[in-house]
Structures are given as structure tokens and as C-alpha cells.
C-alpha positions in Angstrom: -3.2 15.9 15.1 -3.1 15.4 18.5 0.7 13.8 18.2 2.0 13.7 14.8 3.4 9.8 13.9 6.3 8.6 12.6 4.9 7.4 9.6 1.4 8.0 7.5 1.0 5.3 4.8 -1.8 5.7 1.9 -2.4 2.0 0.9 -5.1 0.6 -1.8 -5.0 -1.2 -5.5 -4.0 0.3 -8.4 -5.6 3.4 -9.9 -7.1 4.2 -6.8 -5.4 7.3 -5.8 -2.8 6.8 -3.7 -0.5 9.2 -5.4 -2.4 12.1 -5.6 -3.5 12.1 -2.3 0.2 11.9 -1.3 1.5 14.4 -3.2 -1.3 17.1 -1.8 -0.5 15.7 2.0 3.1 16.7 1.3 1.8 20.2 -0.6 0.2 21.3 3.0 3.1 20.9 5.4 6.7 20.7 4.8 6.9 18.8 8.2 6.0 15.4 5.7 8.4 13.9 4.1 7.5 12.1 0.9 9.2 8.6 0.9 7.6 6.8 -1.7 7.9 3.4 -2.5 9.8 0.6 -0.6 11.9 -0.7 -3.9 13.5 3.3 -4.5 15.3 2.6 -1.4 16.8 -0.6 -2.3 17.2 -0.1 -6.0 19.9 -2.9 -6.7 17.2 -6.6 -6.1 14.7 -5.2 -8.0 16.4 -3.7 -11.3 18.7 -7.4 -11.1 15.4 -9.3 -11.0 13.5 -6.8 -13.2 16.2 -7.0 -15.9 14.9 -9.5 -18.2 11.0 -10.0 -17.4 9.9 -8.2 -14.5 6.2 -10.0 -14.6 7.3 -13.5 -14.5 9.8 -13.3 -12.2 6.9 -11.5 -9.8 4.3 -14.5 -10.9 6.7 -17.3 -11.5 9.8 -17.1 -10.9 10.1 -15.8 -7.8 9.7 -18.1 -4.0 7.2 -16.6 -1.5 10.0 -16.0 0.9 12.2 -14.2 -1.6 9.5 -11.6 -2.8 8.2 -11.3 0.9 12.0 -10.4 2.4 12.6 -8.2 -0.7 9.4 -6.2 0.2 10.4 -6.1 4.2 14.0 -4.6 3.3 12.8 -2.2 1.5 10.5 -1.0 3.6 12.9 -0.9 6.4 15.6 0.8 4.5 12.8 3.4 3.8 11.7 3.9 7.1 15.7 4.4 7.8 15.6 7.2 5.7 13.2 9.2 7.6 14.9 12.6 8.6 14.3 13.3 12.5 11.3 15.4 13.5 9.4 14.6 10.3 6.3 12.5 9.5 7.5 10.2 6.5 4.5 9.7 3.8 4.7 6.0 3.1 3.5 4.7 -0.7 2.2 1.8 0.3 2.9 0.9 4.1 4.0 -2.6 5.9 -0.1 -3.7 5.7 -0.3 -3.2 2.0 2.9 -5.1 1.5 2.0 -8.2 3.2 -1.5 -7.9 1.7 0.8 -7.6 -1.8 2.7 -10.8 -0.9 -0.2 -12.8 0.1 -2.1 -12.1 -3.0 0.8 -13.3 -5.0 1.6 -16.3 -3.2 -2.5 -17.0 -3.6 -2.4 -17.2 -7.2 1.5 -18.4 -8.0 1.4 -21.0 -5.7 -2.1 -22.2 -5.0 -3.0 -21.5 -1.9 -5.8 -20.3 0.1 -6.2 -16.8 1.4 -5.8 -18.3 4.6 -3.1 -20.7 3.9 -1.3 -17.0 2.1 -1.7 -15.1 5.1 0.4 -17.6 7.6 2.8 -18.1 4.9 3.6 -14.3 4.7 2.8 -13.5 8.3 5.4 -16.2 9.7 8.1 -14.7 6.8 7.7 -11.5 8.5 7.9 -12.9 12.1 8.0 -10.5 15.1 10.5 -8.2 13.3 10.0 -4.4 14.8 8.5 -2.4 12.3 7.9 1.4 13.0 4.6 2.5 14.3 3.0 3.9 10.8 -1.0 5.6 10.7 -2.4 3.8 7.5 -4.8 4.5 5.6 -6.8 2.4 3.4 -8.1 3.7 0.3 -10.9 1.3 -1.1 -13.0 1.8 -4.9 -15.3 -0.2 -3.6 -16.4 -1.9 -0.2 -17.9 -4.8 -2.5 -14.5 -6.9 -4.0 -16.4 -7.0 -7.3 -17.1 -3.7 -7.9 -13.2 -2.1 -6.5 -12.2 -4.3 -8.9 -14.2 -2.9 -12.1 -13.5 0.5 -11.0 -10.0 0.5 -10.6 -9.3 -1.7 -14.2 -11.4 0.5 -15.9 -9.3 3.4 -15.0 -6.0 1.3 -16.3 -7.7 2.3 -19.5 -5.8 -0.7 -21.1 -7.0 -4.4 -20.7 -4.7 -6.1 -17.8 -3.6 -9.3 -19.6 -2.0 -12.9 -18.2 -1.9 -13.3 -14.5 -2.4 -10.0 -13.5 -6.3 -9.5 -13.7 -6.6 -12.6 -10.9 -3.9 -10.8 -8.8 -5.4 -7.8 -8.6 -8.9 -9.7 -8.1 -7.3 -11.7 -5.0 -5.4 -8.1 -4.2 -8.8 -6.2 -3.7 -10.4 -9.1 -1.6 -7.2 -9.5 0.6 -7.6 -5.5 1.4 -11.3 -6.3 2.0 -10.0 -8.3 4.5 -7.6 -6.9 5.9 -9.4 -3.7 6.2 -12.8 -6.1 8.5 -10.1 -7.6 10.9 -8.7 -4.0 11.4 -5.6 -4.2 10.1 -5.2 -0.6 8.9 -5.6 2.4 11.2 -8.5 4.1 9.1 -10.8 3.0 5.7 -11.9 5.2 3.3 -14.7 4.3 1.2 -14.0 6.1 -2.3 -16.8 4.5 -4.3 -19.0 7.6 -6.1 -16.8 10.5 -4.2 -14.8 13.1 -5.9 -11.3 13.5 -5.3 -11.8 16.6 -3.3 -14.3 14.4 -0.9 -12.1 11.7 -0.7 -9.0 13.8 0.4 -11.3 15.5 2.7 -12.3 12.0 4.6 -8.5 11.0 4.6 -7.2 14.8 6.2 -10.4 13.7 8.9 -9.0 10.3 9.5 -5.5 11.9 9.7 -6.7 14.4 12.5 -5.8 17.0 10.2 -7.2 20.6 9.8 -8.9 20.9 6.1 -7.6 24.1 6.2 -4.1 24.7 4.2 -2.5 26.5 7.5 0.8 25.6 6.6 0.6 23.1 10.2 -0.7 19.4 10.8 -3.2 21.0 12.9 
């Protein structure tokens, strides 16, 4: 890598690999610094509002705005916790969160994709977020298909509300990923893992080689 950033952030739908991909990032250099996800760094809101049912409160209960700001702190607290001179690996960066509050707000509330996006665009504002590399990890480039993929692997039928989420989810990433909202996009439809990681390490500017550098 030519300068190594801030912040690298593996985004994508469930099941899609995000993890494991992560976890082998932070296995060749010990300059990254695994951060996972935005609601370990701001434990309290989300165990108070995932006491009693987690799933309605995120599909009914809940208001656009307060889901929205809950995602944003987190991921701001998170990025606060980066220790200097290390590249923080991001579980889901700030593209991936807005694309997870505007799916929501699509099927809790009724609204359009369009009419979603300005909703949870103007909640986030002009607020400074740090500079992240993100990467978008898709099943699928077709909505349909990401979609089949990625339940299939759940290995458990999704039930309620959550099979139109993730349906909206995939085709919000779709997207976000033709208006360029993600640094790189990697197709992961009939690729092994080993492929897959190979692409993202390429989009990363990184050496496929385990040289112990981000080289």
C-alpha cells in the first residue's frame, strides 16, 4: 500500500464473509487492529434496547432517527479507539451502516429507497467521519441471486420481517456499490474463499505474500 489508511472496512449482507476475511487481514500484519463492530464500543443502548425483544424493537419499535444516531455513535466511539500508527479493521464501516438504516427505515416505515436514503443521509448531516478504505463484499451482482446465496448459507429459514430486510439490504448495497459509494467491490459469486481474499488483498494494495508487512 502505497499509504496505509486510517481505517479498512469489510462491508456486505450476512453470511457473506465479512468475518473471515477480517480475521486473516489481522493474521498477516500486526500493524491492523481488529475493531469489530460499532455496538461493542457502546455496549450500554443496545443491551437496554435488546433486553426484552431485540427484533421488534429494530423493526418496530424503534424511530429512524434513533436507530440511525445509535449506529453513528458507535461507529465514532469505535473509530476513537483506534491506537495511533495502526490501520483499524472496521466490521462493517460508516457506508454499510447507512445502507443498514436505510433498509430498515424502507420496510418499518414505508418508504421508498429514495425517500430512505435522504431520511438517513440528512440524520447523518455533514458530521466528520474518519477517512476509511471500504470494501464491499457482494454474493451476487444480481439482487436476486446475493440474496439466495447468502439465506441459504443461514442454514435456518429467516422468518417475520427479516427476509424483506435483507432483500431491500442486498439491493440498497447494489446501489450503493453503482453510485460509488464504497472504495472497492468484490464480486464473490462462484469464487472460493481463497480467490475472494485474494481480490480483496488486490483492492487493498496489499502483497498476497504473508511478509509480515502491508506491502
Amino acid at each position: 500500500m502505497a499509504q496505509v489508511p486510517d481505517f479498512v472496512s469489510l462491508n456486505g449482507p450476512d453470511n457473506v464473509g465479512k468475518t473471515t476475511h477480517l480475521a486473516r487481514l489481522a493474521e498477516r500484519w500486526d500493524g491492523f487492529q481488529p475493531m469489530g463492530a460499532v455496538h461493542e464500543h457502546d455496549p450500554e443502548p443496545w443491551a437496554r434496547v435488546a433486553a426484552d425483544d431485540y427484533a421488534r424493537w429494530w423493526f418496530e419499535r424503534s424511530t429512524t432517527v434513533e436507530l440511525t444516531e445509535m449506529l453513528l455513535a458507535g461507529h465514532a466511539k469505535r473509530a476513537a479507539a483506534r491506537e495511533v500508527g495502526r490501520t483499524g479493521l472496521l466490521d462493517r464501516g460508516l457506508p454499510m451502516l447507512l445502507a443498514v438504516a436505510i433498509a430498515t427505515c424502507v420496510v418499518k416505515d414505508g418508504l421508498t429507497a429514495g425517500e430512505a436514503f435522504k431520511t438517513a443521509t440528512g440524520i447523518a448531516g455533514s458530521r466528520a467521519a474518519a477517512p476509511e478504505t471500504s470494501v464491499l463484499l457482494l454474493p451476487s451482482l444480481d439482487a436476486e441471486r446475493s440474496y439466495a446465496v447468502t439465506s441459504a448459507r443461514e442454514g435456518r429459514p429467516w422468518t417475520g420481517i427479516y427476509p424483506a430486510y435483507q432483500k431491500t439490504l442486498h439491493a440498497v448495497l447494489l446501489h450503493q456499490a453503482d453510485h460509488g459509494s464504497y472504495t472497492a467491490v468484490v464480486d464473490c459469486e462462484d469464487r472460493s474463499v481463497d480467490d475472494v481474499h485474494a481480490d480483496v488483498l488486490d483492492r487493498l494494495g496489499l502483497s498476497p505474500l504473508a511478509d509480515g508487512g502491508p506491502r
